[in-house]
C-alpha positions as CSV (number, residue, x, y, z in Angstrom):
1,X,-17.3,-22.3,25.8
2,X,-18.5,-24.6,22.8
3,X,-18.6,-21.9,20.8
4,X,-15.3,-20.8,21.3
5,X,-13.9,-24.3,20.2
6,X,-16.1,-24.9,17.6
7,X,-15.1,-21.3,16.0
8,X,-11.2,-22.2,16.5
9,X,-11.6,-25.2,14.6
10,X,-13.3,-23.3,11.9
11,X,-10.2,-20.5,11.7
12,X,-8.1,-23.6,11.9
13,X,-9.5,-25.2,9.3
14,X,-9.9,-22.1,7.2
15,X,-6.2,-21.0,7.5
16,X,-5.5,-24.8,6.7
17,X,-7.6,-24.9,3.3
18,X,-6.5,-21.2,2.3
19,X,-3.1,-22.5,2.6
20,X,-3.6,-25.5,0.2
21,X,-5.4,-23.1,-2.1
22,X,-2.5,-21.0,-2.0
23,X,0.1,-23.6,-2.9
24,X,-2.0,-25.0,-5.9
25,X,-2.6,-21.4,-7.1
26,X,0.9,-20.6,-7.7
27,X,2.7,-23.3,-8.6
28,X,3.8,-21.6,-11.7
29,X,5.0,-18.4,-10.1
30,X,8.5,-17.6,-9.2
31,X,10.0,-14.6,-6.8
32,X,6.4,-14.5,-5.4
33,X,5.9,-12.6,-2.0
34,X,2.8,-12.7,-0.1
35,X,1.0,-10.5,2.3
36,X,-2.1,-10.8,3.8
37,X,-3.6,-7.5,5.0
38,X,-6.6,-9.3,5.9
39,X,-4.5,-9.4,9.5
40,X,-3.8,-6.0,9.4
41,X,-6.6,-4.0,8.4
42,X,-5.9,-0.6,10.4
43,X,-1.9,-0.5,8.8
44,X,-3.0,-2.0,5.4
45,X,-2.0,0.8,3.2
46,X,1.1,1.7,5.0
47,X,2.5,-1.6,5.1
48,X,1.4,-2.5,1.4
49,X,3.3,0.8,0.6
50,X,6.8,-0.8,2.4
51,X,6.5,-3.6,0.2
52,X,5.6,-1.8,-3.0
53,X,9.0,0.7,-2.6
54,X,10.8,-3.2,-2.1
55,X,9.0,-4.3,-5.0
56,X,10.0,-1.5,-6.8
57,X,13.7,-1.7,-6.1
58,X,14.2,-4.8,-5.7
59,X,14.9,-6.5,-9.3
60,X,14.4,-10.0,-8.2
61,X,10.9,-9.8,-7.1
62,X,8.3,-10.4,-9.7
63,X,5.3,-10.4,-8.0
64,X,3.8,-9.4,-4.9
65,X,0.6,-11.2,-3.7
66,X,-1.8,-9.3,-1.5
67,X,-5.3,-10.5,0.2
68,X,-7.3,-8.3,1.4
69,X,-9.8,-10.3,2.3
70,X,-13.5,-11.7,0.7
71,X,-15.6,-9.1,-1.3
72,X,-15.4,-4.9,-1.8
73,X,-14.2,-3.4,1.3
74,X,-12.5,-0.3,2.5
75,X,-9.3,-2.1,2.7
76,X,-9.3,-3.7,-0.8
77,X,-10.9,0.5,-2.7
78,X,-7.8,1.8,-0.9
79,X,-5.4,-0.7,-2.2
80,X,-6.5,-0.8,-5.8
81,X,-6.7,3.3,-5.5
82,X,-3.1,3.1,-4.7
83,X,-2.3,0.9,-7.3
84,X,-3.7,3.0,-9.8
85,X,-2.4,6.1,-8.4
86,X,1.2,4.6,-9.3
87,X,0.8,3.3,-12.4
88,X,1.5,-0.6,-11.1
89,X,0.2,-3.5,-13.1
90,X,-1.7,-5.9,-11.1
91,X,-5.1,-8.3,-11.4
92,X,-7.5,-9.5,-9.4
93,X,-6.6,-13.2,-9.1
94,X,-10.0,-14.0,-7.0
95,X,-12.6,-12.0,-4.6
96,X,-9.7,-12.4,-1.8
97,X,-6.5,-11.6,-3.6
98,X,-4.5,-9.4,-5.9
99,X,-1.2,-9.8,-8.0
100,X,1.1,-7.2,-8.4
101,X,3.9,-7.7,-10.8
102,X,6.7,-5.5,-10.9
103,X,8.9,-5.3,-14.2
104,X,12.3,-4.9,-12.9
105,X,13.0,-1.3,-13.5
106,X,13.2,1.3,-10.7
107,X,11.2,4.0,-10.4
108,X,10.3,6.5,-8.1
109,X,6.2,6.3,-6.0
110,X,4.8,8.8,-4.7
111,X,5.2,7.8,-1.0
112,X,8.8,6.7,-0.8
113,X,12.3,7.9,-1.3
114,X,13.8,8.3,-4.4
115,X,16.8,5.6,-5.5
């Protein structure tokens, strides 16, 4: 029982500080979105996909901020595979995280409908 408190205070505090990183981070961006596939690891791909075609088609995002969660992982290969497979500019801001800036033109992926 201990445990169980003592490891909810830890997420807590966690989510607390990844928050304040998050804010200091990007201070300087605008039309930033941010998901966090860390929380859905087995839909990942498929939802990172529904927000590239928004991306994508949407002109007044610039950027799209994805964690995939600390160090190489499944999760993270696919996502940067994906990336590259459509020809989308992004960087690895830290171990946890990736921008992807889009440029304001449409263009057809792969995966989605055409516009």
């Amino acid at each position: 029982m201990m445990g169980r408190m003592y490891k909810e205070k830890a997420l807590q505090a966690y989510e607390k500080a990844s928050e304040d990183i998050f804010v200091l981070r990007n201070k300087g961006f605008e039309n930033l979105m941010t998901i966090n596939l860390v929380e859905h690891v087995q839909d990942g791909v498929k939802i990172l996909k529904n927000h590239l075609l928004f991306g994508v088609y949407c002109r007044s995002l610039g950027y799209l901020q994805v964690i995939t969660g600390p160090g190489p992982s499944v999760l993270k290969q696919s996502v940067v595979d994906l990336l590259r497979k459509e020809n989308i500019e992004w960087k690895e801001v830290n171990i946890n995280t990736l921008l992807i800036k889009f440029d304001g033109q449409k263009r057809e992926l792969s995966f989605g409908g055409g516009g």
